[in-house]
PyMOL Python script that loads the backbone (N, CA, C, O; Angstrom):
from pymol import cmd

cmd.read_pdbstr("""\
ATOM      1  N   UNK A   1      18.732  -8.860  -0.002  1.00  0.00           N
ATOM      2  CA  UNK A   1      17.667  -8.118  -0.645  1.00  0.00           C
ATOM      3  C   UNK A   1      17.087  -8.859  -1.847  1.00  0.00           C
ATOM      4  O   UNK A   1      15.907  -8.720  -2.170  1.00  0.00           O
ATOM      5  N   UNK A   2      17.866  -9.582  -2.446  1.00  0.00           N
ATOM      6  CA  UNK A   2      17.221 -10.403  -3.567  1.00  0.00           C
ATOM      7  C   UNK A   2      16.423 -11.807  -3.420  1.00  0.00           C
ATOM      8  O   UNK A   2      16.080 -12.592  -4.304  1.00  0.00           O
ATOM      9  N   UNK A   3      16.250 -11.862  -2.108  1.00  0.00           N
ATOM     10  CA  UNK A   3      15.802 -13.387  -1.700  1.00  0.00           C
ATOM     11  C   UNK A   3      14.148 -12.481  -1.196  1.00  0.00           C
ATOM     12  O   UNK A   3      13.181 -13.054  -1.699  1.00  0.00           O
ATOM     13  N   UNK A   4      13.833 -11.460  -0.486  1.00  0.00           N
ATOM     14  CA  UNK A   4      12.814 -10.681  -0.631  1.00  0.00           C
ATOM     15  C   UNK A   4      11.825 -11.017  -1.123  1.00  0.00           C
ATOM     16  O   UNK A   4      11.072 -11.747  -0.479  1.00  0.00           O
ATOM     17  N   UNK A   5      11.445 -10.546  -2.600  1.00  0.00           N
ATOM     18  CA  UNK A   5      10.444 -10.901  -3.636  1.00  0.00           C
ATOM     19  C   UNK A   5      10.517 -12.693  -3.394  1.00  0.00           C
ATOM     20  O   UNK A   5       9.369 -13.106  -3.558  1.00  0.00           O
ATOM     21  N   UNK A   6      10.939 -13.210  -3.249  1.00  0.00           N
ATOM     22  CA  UNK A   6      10.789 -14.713  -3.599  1.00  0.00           C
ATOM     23  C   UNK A   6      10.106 -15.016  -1.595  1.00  0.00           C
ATOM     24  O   UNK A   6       9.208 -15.776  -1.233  1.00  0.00           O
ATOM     25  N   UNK A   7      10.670 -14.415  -1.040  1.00  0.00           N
ATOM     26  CA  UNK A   7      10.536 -14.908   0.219  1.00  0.00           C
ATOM     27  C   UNK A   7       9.070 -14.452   0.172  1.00  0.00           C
ATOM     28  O   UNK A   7       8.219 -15.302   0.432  1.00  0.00           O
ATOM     29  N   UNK A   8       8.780 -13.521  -0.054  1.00  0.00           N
ATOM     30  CA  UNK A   8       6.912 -12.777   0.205  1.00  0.00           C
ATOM     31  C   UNK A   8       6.144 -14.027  -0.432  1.00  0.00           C
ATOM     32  O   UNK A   8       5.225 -14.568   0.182  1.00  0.00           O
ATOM     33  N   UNK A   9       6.488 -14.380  -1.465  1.00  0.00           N
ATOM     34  CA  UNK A   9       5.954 -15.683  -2.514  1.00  0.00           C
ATOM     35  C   UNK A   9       6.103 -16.584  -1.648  1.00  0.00           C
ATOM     36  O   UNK A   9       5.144 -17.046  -1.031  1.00  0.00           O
ATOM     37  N   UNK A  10       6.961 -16.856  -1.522  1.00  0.00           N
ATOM     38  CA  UNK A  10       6.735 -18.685  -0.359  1.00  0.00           C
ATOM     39  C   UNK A  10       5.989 -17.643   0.764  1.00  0.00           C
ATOM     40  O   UNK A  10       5.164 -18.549   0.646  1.00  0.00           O
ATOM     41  N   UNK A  11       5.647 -17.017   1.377  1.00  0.00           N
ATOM     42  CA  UNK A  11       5.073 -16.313   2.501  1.00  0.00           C
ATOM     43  C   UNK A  11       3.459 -17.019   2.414  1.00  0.00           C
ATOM     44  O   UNK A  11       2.795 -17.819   3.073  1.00  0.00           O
ATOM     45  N   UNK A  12       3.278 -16.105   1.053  1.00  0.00           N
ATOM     46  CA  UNK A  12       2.002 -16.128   0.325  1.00  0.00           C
ATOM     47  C   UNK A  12       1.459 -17.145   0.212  1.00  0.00           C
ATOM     48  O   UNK A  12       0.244 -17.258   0.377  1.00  0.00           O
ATOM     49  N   UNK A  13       2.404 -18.321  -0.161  1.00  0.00           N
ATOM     50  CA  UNK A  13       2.005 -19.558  -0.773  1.00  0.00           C
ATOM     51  C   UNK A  13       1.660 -20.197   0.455  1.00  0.00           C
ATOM     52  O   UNK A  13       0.446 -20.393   0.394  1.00  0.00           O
ATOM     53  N   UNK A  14       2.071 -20.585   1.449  1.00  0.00           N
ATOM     54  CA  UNK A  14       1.947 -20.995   2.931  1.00  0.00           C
ATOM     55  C   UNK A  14       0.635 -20.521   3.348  1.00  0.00           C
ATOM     56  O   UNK A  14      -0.142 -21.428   3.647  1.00  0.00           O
ATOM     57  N   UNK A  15       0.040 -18.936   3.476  1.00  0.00           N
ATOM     58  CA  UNK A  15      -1.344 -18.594   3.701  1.00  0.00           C
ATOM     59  C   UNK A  15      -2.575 -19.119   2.773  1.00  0.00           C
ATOM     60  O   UNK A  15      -3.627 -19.695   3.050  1.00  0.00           O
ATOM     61  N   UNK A  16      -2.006 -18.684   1.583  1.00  0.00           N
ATOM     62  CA  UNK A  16      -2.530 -19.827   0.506  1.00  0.00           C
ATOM     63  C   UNK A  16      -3.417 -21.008   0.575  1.00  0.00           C
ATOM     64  O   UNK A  16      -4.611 -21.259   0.417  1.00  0.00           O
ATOM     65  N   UNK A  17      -1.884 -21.873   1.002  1.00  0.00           N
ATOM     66  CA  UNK A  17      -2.467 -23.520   1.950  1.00  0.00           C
ATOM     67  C   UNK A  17      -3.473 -23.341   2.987  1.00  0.00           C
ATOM     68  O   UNK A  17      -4.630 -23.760   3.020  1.00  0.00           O
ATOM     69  N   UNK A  18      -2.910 -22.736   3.714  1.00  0.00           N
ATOM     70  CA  UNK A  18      -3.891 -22.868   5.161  1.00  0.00           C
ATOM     71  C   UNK A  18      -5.268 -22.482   5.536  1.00  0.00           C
ATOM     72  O   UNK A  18      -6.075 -23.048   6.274  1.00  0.00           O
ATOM     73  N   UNK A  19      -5.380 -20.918   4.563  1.00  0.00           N
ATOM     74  CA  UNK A  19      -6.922 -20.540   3.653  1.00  0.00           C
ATOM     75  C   UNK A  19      -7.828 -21.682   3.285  1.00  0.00           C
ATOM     76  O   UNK A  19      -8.953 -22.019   3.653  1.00  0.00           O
ATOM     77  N   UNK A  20      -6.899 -22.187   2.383  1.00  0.00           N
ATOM     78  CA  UNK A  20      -7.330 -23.063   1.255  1.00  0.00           C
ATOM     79  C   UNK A  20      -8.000 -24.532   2.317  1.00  0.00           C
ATOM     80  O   UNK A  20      -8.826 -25.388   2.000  1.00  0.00           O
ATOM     81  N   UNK A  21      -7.321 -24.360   3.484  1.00  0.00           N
ATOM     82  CA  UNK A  21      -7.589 -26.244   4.174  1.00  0.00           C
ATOM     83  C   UNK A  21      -8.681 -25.727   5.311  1.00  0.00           C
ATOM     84  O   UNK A  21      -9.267 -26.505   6.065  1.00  0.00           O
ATOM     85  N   UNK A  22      -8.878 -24.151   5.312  1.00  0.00           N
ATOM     86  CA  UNK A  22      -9.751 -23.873   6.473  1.00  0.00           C
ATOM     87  C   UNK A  22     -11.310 -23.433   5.261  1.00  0.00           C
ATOM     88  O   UNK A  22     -12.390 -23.742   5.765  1.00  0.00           O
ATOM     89  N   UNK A  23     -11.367 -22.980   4.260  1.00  0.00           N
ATOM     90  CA  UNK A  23     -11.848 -22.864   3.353  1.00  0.00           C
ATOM     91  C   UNK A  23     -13.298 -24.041   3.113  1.00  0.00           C
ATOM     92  O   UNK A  23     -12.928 -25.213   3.047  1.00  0.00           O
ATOM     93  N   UNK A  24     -14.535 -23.866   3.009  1.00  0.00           N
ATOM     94  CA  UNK A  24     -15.165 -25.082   2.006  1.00  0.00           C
ATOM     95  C   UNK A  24     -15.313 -25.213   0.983  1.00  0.00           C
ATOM     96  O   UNK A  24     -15.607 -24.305   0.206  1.00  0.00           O
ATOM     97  N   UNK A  25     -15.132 -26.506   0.661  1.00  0.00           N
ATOM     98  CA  UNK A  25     -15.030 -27.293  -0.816  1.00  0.00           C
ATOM     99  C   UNK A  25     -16.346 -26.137  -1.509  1.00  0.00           C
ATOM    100  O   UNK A  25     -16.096 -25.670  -2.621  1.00  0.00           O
ATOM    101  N   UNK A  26     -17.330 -25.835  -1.010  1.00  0.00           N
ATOM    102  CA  UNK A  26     -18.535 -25.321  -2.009  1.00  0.00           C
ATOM    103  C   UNK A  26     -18.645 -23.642  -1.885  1.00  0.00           C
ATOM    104  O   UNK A  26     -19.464 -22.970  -2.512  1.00  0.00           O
ATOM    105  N   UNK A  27     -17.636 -23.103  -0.932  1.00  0.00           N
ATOM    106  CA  UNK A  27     -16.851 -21.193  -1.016  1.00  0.00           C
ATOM    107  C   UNK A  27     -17.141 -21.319  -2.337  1.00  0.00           C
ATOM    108  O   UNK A  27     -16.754 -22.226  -3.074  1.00  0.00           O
ATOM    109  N   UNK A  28     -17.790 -20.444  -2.609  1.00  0.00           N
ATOM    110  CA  UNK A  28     -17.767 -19.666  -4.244  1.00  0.00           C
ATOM    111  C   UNK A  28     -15.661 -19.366  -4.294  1.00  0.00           C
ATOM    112  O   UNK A  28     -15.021 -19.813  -5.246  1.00  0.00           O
ATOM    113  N   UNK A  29     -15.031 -18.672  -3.257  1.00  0.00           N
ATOM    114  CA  UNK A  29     -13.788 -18.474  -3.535  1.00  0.00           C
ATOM    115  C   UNK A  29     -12.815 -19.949  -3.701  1.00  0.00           C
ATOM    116  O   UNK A  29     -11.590 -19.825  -3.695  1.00  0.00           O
ATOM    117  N   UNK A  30     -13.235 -20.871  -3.799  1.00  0.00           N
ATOM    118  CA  UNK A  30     -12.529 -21.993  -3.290  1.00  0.00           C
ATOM    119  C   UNK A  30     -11.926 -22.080  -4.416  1.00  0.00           C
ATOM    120  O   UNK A  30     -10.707 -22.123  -4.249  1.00  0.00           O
ATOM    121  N   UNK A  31     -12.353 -22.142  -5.881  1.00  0.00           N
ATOM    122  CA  UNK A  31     -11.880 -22.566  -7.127  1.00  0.00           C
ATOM    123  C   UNK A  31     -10.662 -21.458  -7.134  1.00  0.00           C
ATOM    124  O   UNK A  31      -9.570 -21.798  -7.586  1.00  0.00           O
ATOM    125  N   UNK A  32     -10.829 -20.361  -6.715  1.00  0.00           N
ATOM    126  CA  UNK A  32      -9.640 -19.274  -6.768  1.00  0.00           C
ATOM    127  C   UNK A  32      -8.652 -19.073  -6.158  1.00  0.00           C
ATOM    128  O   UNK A  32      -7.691 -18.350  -6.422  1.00  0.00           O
ATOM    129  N   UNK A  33      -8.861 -19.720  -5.305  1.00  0.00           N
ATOM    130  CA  UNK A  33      -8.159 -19.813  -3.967  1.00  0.00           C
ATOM    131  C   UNK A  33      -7.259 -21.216  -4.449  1.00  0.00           C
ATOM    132  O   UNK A  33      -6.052 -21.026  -4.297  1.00  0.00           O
ATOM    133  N   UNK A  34      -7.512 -22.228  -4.855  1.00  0.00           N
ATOM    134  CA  UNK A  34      -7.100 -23.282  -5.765  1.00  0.00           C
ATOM    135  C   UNK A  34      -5.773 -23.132  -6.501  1.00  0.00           C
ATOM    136  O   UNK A  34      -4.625 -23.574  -6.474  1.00  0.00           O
ATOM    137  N   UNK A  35      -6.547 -22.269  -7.178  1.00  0.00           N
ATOM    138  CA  UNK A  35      -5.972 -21.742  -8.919  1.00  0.00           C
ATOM    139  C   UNK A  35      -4.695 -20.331  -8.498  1.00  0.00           C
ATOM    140  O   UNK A  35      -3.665 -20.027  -9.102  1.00  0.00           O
ATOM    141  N   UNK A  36      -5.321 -19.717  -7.230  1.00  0.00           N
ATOM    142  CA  UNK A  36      -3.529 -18.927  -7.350  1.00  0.00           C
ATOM    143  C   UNK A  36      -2.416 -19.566  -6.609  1.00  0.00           C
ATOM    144  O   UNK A  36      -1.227 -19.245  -6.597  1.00  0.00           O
ATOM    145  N   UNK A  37      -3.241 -20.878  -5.771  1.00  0.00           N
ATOM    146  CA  UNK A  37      -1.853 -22.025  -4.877  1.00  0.00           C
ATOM    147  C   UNK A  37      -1.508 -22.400  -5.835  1.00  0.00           C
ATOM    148  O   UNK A  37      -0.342 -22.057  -6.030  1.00  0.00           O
ATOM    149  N   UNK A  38      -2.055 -23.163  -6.881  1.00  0.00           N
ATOM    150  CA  UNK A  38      -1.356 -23.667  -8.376  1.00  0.00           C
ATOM    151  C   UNK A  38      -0.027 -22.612  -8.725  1.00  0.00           C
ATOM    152  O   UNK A  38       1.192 -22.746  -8.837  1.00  0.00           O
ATOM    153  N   UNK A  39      -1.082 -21.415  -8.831  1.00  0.00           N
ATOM    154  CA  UNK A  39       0.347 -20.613 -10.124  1.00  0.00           C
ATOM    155  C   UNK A  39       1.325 -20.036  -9.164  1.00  0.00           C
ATOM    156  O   UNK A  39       2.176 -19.410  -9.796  1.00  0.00           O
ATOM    157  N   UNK A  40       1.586 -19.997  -7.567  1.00  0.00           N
ATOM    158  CA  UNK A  40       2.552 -19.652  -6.780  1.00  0.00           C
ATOM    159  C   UNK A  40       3.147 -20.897  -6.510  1.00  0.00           C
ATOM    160  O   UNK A  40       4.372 -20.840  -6.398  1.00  0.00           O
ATOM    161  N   UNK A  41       2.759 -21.737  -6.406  1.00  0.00           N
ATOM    162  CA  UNK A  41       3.476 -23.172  -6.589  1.00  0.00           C
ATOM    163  C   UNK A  41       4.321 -23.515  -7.524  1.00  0.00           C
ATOM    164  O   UNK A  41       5.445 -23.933  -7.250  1.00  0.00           O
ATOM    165  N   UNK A  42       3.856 -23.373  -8.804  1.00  0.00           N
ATOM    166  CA  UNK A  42       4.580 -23.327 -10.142  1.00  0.00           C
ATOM    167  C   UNK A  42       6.119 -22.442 -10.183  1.00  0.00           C
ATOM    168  O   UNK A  42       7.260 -22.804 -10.470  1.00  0.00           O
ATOM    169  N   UNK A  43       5.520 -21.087  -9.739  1.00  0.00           N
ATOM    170  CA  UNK A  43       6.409 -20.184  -9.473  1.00  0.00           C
ATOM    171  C   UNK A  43       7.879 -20.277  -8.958  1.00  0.00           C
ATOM    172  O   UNK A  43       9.036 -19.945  -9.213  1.00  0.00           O
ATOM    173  N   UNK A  44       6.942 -21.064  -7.905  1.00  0.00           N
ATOM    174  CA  UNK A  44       8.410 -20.956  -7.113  1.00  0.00           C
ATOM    175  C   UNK A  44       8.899 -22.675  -7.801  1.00  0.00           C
ATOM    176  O   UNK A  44      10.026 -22.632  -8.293  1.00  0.00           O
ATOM    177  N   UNK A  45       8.286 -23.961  -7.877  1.00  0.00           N
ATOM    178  CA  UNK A  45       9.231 -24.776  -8.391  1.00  0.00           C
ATOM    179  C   UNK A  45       9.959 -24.419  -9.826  1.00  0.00           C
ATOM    180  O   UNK A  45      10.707 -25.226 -10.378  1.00  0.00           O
ATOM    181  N   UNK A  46       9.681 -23.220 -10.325  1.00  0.00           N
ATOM    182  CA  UNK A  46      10.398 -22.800 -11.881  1.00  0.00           C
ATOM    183  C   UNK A  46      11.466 -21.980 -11.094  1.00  0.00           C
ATOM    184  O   UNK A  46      12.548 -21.941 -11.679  1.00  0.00           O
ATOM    185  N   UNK A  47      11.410 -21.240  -9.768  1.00  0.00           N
ATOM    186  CA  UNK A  47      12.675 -20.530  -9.437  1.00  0.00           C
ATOM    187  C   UNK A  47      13.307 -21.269  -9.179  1.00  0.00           C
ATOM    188  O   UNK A  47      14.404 -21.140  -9.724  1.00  0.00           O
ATOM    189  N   UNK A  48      13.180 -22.455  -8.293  1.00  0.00           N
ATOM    190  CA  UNK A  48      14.162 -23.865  -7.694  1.00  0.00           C
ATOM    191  C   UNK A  48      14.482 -24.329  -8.891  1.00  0.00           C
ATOM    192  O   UNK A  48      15.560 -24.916  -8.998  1.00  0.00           O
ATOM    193  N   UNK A  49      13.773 -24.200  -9.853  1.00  0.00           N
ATOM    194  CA  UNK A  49      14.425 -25.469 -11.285  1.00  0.00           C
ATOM    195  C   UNK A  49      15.483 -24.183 -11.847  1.00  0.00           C
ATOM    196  O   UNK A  49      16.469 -24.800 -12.249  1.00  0.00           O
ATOM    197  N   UNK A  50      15.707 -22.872 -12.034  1.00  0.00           N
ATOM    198  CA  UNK A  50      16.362 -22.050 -12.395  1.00  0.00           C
ATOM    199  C   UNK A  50      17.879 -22.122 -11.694  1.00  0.00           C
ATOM    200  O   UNK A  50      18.954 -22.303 -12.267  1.00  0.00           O
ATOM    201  N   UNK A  51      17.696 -21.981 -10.683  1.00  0.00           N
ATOM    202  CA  UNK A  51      18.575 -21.989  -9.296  1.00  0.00           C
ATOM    203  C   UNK A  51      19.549 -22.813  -9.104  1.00  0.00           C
ATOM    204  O   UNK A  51      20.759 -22.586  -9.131  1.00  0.00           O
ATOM    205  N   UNK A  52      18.726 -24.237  -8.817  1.00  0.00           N
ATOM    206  CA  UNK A  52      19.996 -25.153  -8.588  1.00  0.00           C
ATOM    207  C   UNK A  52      20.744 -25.501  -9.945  1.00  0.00           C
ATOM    208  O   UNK A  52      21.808 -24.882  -9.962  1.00  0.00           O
ATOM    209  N   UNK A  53      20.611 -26.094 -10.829  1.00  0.00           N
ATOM    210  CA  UNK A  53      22.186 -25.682 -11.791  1.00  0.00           C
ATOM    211  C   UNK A  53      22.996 -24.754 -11.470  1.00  0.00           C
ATOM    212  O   UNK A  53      24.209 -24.947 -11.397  1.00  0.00           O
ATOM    213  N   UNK A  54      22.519 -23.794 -11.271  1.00  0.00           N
ATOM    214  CA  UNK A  54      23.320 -22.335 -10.969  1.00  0.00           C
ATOM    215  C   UNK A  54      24.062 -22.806  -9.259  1.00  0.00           C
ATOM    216  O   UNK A  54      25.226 -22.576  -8.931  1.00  0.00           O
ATOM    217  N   UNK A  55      23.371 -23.255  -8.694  1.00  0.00           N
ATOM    218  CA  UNK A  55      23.946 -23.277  -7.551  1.00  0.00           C
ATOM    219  C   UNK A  55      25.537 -24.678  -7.401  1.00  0.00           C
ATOM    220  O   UNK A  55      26.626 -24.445  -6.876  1.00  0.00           O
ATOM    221  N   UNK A  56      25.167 -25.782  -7.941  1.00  0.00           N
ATOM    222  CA  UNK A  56      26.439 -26.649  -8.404  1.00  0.00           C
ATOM    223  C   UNK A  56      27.489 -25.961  -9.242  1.00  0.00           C
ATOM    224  O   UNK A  56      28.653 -26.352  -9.157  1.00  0.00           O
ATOM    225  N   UNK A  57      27.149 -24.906 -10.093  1.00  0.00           N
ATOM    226  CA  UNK A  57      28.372 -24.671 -10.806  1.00  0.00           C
ATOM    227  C   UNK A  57      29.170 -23.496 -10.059  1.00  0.00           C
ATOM    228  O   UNK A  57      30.328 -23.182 -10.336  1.00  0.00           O
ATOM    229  N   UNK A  58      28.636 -23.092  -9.395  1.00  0.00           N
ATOM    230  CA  UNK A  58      29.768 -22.000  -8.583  1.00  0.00           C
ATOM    231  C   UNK A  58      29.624 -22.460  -7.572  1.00  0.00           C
ATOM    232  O   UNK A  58      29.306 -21.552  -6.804  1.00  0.00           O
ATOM    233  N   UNK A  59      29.684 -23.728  -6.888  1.00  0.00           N
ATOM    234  CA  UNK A  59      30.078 -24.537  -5.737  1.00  0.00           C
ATOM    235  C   UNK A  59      30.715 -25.030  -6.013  1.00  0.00           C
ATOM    236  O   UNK A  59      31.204 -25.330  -4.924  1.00  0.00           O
ATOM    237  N   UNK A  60      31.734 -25.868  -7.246  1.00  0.00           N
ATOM    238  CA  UNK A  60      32.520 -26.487  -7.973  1.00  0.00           C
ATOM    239  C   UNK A  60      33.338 -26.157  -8.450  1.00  0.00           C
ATOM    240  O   UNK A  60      32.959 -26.061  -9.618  1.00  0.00           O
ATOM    241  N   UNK A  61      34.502 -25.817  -8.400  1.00  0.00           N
ATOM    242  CA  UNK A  61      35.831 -25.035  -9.103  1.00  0.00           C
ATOM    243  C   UNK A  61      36.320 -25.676 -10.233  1.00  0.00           C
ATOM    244  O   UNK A  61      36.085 -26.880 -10.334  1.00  0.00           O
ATOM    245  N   UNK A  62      37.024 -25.052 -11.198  1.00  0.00           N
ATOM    246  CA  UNK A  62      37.292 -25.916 -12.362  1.00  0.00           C
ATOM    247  C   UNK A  62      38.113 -26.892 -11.873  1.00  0.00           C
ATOM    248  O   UNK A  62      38.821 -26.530 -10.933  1.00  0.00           O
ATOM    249  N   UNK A  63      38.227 -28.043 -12.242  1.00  0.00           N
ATOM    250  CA  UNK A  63      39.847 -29.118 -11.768  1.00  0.00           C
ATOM    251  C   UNK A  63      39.407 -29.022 -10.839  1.00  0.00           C
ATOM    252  O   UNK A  63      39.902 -30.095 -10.492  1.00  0.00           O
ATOM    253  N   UNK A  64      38.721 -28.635  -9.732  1.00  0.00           N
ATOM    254  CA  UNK A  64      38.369 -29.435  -8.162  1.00  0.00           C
ATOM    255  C   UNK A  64      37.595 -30.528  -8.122  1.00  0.00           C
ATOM    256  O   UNK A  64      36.610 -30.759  -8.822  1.00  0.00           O
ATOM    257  N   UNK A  65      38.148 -31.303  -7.142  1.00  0.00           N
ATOM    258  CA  UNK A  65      37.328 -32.791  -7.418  1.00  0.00           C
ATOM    259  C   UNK A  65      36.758 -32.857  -5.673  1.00  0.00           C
ATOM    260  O   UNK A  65      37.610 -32.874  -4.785  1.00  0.00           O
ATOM    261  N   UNK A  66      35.317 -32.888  -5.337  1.00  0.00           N
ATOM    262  CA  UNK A  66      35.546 -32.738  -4.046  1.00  0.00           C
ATOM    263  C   UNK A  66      34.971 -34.045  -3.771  1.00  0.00           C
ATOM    264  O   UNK A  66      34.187 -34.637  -4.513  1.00  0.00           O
ATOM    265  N   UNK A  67      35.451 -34.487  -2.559  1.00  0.00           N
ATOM    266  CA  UNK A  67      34.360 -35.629  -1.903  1.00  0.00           C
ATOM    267  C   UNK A  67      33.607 -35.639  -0.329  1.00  0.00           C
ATOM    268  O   UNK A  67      33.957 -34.829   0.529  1.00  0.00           O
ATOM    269  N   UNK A  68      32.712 -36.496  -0.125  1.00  0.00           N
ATOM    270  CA  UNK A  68      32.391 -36.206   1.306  1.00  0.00           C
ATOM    271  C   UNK A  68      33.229 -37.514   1.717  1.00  0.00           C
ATOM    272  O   UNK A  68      33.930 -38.307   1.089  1.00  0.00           O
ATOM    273  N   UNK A  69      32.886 -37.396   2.891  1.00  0.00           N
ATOM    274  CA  UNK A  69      33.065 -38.540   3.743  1.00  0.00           C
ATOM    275  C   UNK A  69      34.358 -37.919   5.181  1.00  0.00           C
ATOM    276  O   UNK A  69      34.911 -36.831   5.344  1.00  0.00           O
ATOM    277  N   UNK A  70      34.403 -39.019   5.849  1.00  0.00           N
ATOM    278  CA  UNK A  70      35.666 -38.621   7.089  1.00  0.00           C
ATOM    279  C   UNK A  70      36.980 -39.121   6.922  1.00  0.00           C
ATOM    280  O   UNK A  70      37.850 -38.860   7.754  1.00  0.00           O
TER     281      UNK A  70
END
""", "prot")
cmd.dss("prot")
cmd.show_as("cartoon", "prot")
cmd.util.cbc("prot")
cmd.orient("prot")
């Protein structure tokens, strides 16, 4: 349930694009259409920049040392 609100946003942002590439450069809506891919873009790279720190430190146990490989 908490991935929801963020999932409608990347939803959004995707129609956004595709508006935006079917759209012409001289649409009176084009500059707007622009300008809310900008601030849902932003959006979501400020939730990814929030996130992953958060996501390494409770993947990591204190004193656990992990490695990859076979």
């Amino acid at each position: 349930l908490l991935y929801k609100p963020i999932d409608r946003v990347t939803r959004s942002t995707l129609v956004l694009h595709d508006l935006l590439k079917h759209t012409p450069a001289d649409h009176p809506d084009y500059p707007l259409l622009q300008d809310a891919l900008r601030i849902s873009q932003n959006f979501l790279s400020s939730i990814n920049e929030d996130i992953d720190p958060r996501r390494t430190a409770v993947t990591t146990p204190k004193g656990e040392v992990r490695q990859w490989g076979a």
